[in-house]
N, C-alpha and C positions, 0 to 999 in steps of 0.2 A: 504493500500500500504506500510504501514511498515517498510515491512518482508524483508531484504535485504537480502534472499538467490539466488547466481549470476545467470543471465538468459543469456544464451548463444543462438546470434542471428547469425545463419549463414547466411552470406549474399549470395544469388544466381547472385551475378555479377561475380562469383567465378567458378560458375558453367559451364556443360556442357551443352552450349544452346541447342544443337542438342539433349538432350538427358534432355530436360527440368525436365520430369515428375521422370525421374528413379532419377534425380539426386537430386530431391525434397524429395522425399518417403526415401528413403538410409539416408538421410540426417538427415528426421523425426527421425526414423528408430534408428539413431546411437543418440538418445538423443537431439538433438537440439529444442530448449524451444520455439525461435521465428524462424520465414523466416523472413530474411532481406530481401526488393526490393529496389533497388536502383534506382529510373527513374530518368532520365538526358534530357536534350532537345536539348545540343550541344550552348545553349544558357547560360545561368546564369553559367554553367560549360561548360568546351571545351571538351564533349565527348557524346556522343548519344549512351544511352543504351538500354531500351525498355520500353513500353507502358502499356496502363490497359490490352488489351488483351492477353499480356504476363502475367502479372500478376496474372490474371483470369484463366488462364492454371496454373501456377502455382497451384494456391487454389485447384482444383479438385484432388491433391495427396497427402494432408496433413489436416490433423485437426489441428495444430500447430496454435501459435497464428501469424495471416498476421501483419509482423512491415515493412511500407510502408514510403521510405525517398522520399521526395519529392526535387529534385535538380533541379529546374526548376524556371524562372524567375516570370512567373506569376502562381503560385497555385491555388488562388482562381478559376481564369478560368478553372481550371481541376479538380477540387476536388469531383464534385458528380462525377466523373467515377473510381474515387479508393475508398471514403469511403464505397462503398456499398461490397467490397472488401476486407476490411482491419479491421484488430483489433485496430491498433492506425496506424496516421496518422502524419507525422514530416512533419512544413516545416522549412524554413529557414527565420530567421529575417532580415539577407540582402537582400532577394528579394525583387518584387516590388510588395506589394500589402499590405493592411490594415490588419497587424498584430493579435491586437485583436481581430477582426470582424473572421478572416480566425478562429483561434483556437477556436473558440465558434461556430463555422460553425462545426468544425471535433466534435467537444465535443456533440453538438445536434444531429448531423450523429448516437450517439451512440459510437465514438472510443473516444480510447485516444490521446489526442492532444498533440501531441509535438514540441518543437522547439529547432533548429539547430543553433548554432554557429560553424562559421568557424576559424580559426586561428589566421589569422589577426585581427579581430574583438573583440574589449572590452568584456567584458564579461559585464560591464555597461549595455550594449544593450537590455539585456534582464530583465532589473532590472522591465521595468514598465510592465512585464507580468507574474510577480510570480504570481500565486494561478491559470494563467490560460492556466498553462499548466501541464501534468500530466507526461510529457517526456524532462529534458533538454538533448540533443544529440550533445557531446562537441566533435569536429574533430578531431582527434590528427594526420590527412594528411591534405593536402589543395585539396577538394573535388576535384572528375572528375573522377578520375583512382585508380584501385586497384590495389595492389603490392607494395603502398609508404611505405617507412620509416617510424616508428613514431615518434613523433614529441614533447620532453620530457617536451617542456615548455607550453604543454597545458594541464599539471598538475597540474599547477595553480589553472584554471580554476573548475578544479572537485573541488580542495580541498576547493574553495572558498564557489561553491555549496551545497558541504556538509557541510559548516560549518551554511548555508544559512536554512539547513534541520534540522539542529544539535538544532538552535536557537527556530525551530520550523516557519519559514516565510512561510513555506508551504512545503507539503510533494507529490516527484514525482522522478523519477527514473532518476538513473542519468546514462544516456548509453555513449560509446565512440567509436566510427570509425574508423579505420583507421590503417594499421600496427600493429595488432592487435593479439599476439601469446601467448606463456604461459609466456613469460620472461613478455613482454609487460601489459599482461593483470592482472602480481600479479603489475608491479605498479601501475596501474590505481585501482585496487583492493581497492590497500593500501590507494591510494587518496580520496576513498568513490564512486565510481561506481560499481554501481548494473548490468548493462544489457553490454554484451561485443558484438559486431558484429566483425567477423569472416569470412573472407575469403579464400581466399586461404590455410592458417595455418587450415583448417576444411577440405574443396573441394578436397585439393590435397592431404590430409594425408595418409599417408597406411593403418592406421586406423582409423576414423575418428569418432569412438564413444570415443575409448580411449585420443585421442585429445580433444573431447568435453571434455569427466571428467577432463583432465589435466588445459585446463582454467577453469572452476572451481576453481583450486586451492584446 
């Protein structure tokens, strides 16, 4: 895992839901490395997005790697109906459920496990799950809705991580969410994140392969 050449995740919360499958393949299509999903439950965040069998629809128009965020208050109760789904699996440390247990669940599924910190939240939090997570996924919005601002002082947070990676504590990609565009994504770049997730700034572009290379950088 390295290899720190940037992986550009276009997220389909961006997307044209009516238009699921064209909007996934185009996407493939124009370069995009992962599919971001973003499930929400209207619970743990205040917005309801869609389920595994969106999800599942998704998969059938893309070979691309499935990076599946879990924004929902209990995970573990949902989890065997997106690992069998997904390439890696995010949940969040402030939810409610047994942390380590959850990410050694998605890791045994065969995905990569990751965990989500939100804004608010120490970056402490995640201290007692180094080695057992192979994705930290730093918010740079405060989840729910796409189209936020990002949010500069949670470049902190990367820089922390990577310095965390730099030391050698453990080696795992370090992705960022959230208001996420070329200006946005050379600073998160520069901070040491590898995976960018992308929305709107991919979904709505007029070109949207040329937008993938541009966050590249």
């Amino acid at each position: 895992m390295a290899d720190r050449t940037p992986i550009i995740a276009p997220s389909i919360l961006a997307s044209d839901f009516s238009r699921l499958g064209e909007e996934v393949a185009r996407i493939s299509e124009a370069g995009g490395d992962w599919i971001h999903c973003d499930v929400m439950d209207g619970h743990f965040v205040d917005n309801i997005s869609f389920g595994s069998a969106f999800v599942e629809a998704a998969t059938r128009h893309t070979d691309k790697h499935i990076d599946v965020h879990l924004m929902i208050t209990r995970p573990d109760h949902y989890l065997d109906r997106y690992t069998p789904l997904a390439d890696s699996v995010t949940v969040h440390v402030e939810a409610d459920h047994d942390v380590a247990h959850t990410l050694s669940r998605i890791r045994a599924a065969g995905c990569l496990a990751g965990l989500a910190i939100s804004p608010p939240t120490p970056l402490e939090t995640v201290v007692p799950y180094i080695g057992q997570f192979d994705i930290l996924l730093v918010m740079t919005v405060n989840p729910g809705f796409g189209g936020q601002p990002f949010i500069p002082e949670t470049m902190e947070k990367v820089q922390a991580a990577a310095e965390w990676r730099a030391q050698g504590l453990a080696d795992f990609h370090i992705e960022v969410d959230g208001g996420i565009n070329t200006a946005t994504a050379k600073i998160a770049r520069a901070a040491g994140a590898d995976v960018f997730v992308a929305g709107t700034a991919v979904f709505k572009a007029s070109d949207a392969a040329a937008e993938i290379e541009a966050l590249r950088g």
